[in-house]
C-alpha positions as CSV (number, residue, x, y, z in Angstrom):
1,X,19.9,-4.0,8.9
2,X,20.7,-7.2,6.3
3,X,18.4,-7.7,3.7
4,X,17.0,-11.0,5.3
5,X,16.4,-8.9,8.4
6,X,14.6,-6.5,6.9
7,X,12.5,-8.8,4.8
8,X,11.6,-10.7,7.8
9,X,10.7,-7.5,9.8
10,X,8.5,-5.8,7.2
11,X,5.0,-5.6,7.9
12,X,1.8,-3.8,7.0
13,X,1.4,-0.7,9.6
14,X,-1.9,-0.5,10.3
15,X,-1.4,2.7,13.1
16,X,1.5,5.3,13.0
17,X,2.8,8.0,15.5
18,X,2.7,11.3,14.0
19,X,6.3,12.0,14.5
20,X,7.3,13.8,11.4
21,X,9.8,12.0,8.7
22,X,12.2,14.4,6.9
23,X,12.4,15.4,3.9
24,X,15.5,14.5,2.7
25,X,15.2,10.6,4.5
26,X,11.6,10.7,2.0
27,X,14.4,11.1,-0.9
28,X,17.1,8.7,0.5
29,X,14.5,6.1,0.3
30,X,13.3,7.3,-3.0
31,X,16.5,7.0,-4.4
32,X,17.7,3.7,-3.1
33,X,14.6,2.0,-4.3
34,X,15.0,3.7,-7.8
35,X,17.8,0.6,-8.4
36,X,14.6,-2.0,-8.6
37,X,15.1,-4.0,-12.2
38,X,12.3,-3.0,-14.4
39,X,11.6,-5.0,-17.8
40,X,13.9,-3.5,-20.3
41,X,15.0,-0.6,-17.8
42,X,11.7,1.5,-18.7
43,X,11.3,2.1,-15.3
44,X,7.6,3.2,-15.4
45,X,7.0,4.1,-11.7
46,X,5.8,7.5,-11.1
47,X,5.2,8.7,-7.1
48,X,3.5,11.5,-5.8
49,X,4.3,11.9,-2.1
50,X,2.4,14.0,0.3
51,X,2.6,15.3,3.7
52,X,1.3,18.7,5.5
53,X,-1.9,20.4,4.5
54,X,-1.8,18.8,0.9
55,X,-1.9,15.2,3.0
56,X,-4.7,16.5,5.3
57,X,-6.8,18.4,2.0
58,X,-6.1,14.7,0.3
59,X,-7.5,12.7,3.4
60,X,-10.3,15.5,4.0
61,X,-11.7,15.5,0.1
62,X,-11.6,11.8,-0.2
63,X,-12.8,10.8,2.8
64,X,-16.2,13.1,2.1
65,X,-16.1,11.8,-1.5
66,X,-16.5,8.0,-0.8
67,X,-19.8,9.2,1.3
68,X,-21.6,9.8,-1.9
69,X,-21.3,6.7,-3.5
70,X,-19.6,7.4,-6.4
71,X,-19.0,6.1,-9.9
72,X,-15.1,5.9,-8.9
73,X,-15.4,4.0,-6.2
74,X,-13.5,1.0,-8.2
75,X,-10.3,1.5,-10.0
76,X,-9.9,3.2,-13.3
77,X,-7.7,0.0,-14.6
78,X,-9.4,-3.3,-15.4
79,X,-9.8,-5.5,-12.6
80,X,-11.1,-8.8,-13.8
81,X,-9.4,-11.4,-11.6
82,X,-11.6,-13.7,-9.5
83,X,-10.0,-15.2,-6.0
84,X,-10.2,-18.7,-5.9
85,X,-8.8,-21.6,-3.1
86,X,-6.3,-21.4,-1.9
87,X,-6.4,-17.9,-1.9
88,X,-10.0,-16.8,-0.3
89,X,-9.1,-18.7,3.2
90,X,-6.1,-16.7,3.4
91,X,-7.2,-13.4,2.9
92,X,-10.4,-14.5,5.3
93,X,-7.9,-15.6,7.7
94,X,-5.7,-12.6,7.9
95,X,-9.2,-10.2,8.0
96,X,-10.5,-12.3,10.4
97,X,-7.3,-11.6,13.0
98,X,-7.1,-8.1,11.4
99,X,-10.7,-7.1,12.5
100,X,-10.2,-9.3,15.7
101,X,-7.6,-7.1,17.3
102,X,-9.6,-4.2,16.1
103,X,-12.4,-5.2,18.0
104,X,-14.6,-5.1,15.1
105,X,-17.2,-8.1,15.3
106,X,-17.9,-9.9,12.2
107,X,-21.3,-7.8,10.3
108,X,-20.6,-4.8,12.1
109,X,-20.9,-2.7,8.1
110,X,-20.7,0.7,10.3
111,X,-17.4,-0.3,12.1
112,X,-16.3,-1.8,8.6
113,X,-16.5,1.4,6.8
114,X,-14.9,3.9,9.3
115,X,-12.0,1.2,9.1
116,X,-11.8,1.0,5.8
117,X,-11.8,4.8,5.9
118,X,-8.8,4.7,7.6
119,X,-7.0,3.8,4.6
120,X,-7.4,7.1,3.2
121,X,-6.4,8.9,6.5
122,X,-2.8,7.1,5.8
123,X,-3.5,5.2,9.4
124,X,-1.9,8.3,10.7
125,X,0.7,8.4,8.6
126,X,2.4,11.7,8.3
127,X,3.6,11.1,4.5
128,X,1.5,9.2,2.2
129,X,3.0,8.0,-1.2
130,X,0.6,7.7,-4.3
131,X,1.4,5.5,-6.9
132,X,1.0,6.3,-10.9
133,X,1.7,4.8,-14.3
134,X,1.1,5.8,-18.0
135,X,-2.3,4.3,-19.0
136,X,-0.4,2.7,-22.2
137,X,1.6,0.4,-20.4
138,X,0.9,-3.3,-20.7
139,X,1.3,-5.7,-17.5
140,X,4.5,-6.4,-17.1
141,X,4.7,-3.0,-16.1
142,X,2.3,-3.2,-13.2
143,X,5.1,-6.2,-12.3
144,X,8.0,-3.3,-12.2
145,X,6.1,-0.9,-10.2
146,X,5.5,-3.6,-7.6
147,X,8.8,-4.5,-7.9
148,X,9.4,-0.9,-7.1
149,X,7.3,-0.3,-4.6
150,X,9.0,-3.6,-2.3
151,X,12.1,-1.7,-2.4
152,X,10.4,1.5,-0.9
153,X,9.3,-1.1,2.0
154,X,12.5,-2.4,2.1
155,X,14.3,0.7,2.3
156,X,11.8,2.8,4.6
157,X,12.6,-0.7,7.2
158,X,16.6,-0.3,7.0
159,X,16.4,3.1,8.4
160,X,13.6,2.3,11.3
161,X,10.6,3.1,9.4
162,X,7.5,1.5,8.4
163,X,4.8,1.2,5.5
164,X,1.3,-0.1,4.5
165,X,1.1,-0.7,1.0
166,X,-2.3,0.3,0.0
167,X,-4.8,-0.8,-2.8
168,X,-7.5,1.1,-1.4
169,X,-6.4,4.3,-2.7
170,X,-7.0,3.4,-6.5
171,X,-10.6,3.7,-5.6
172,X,-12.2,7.2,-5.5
173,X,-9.0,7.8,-8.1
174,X,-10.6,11.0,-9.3
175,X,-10.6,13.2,-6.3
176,X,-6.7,11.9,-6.0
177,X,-6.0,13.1,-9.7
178,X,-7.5,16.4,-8.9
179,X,-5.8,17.2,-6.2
180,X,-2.3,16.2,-7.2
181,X,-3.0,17.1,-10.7
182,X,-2.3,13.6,-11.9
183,X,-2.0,13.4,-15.2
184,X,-5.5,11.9,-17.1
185,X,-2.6,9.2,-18.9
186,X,-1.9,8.2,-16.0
187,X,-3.8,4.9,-13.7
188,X,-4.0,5.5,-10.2
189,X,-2.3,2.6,-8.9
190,X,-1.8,2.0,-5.4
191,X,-0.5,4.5,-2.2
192,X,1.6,3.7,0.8
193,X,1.9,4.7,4.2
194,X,4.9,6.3,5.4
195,X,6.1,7.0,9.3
196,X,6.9,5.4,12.2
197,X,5.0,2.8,13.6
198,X,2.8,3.3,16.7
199,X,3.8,0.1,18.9
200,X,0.8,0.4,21.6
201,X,-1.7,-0.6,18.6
202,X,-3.1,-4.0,19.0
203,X,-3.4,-4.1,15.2
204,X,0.1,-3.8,14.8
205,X,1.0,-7.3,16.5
206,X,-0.4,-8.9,13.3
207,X,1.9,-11.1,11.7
208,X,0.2,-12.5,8.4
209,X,1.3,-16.0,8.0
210,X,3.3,-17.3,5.1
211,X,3.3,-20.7,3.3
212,X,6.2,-22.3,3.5
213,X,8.5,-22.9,0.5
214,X,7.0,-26.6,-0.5
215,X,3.6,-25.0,-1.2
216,X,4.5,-22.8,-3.9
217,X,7.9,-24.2,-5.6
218,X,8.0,-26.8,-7.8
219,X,12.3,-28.0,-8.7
220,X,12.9,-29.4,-12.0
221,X,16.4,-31.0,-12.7
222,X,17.8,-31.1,-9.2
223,X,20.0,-34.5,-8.5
């Protein structure tokens, strides 16, 4: 697959088969994506990558933590940002198909929180990928993992796979660190899905929208 083909194809899985992914194609990927540019080549990304019973004690002991309203239920790392226009009516556009083809009506907080559960069941997933960088850090590092974790995307959809990157899993961050041993210097930062994706899903016909190339560029010294 080119590079434009795969950039064009990559999507957020929202439903997987369980087919299993091997080993070894978990490393390929790993390794290809391990070329991403990082400021000053520190290359800060750390990745812990589950599958088997450690996935299923992982989904099991996070899913029953979230249920008693915890103190960790936002992530470790500061979070100030406030989401302004433009920005709000596209992420309430893209929930409001999202939840749509789910057939979750709009104030349904019950069917809301078994979907948003689902997150930490991997959608189905059979390999998860958690995310982790050293606590001392400034922001430009957060820009290199990102960085990073595009060309895990890009390289899982070269070789038939697919993902869901996933910001939902730096929540509840302390049953994660405990059961992956995480380091306490380290932030939880985001996960991923990993696997193949399940085709018959309604959920996976979602295409999020993208502004074109006049929206966001602005050319200086062009003839």
């Amino acid at each position: 697959m080119q590079l434009d083909e795969a950039l064009k194809a990559r999507k957020s899985v929202r439903a997987f088969k369980p087919d299993p992914v091997p080993l070894e194609l978990v490393k390929e990927i790993l390794d290809i994506a391990r070329w991403s540019p990082s400021g000053t080549n520190i290359q800060p990304w750390k990745v812990h990558v589950v599958a088997g019973d450690v996935r299923r004690r992982l989904e099991e002991e996070v899913l029953a933590h979230r249920e008693t309203d915890p103190a960790d239920k936002i992530a470790e790392f500061p979070r100030t940002s406030k989401r302004k226009e433009p920005y709000t009516t596209r992420m309430r556009t893209l929930g409001k198909e999202m939840y749509g083809l789910l057939g979750i009506p709009k104030g349904d907080q019950a069917a809301n929180w078994r979907q948003w559960g689902r997150n930490y069941q991997f959608f189905d997933a059979p390999v998860g990928l958690i995310f982790t960088i050293d606590k001392d850090l400034d922001a430009m590092s957060f820009l290199d993992i990102g960085i990073f974790m595009q060309s895990v995307m890009l390289a899982a959809k070269a070789r038939g796979l697919d993902t869901c990157s996933q910001g939902a899993w730096n929540n509840f961050w302390s049953v994660t660190r405990r059961v992956l041993n995480v380091p306490e210097d380290e932030y939880i930062i985001c996960g991923m899905s990993l696997g193949y994706a399940d085709e018959s899903a309604p959920v996976n016909t979602l295409i999020a929208g993208r502004e074109p190339v006049e929206s966001f560029a602005t050319f200086h010294g062009f003839e």
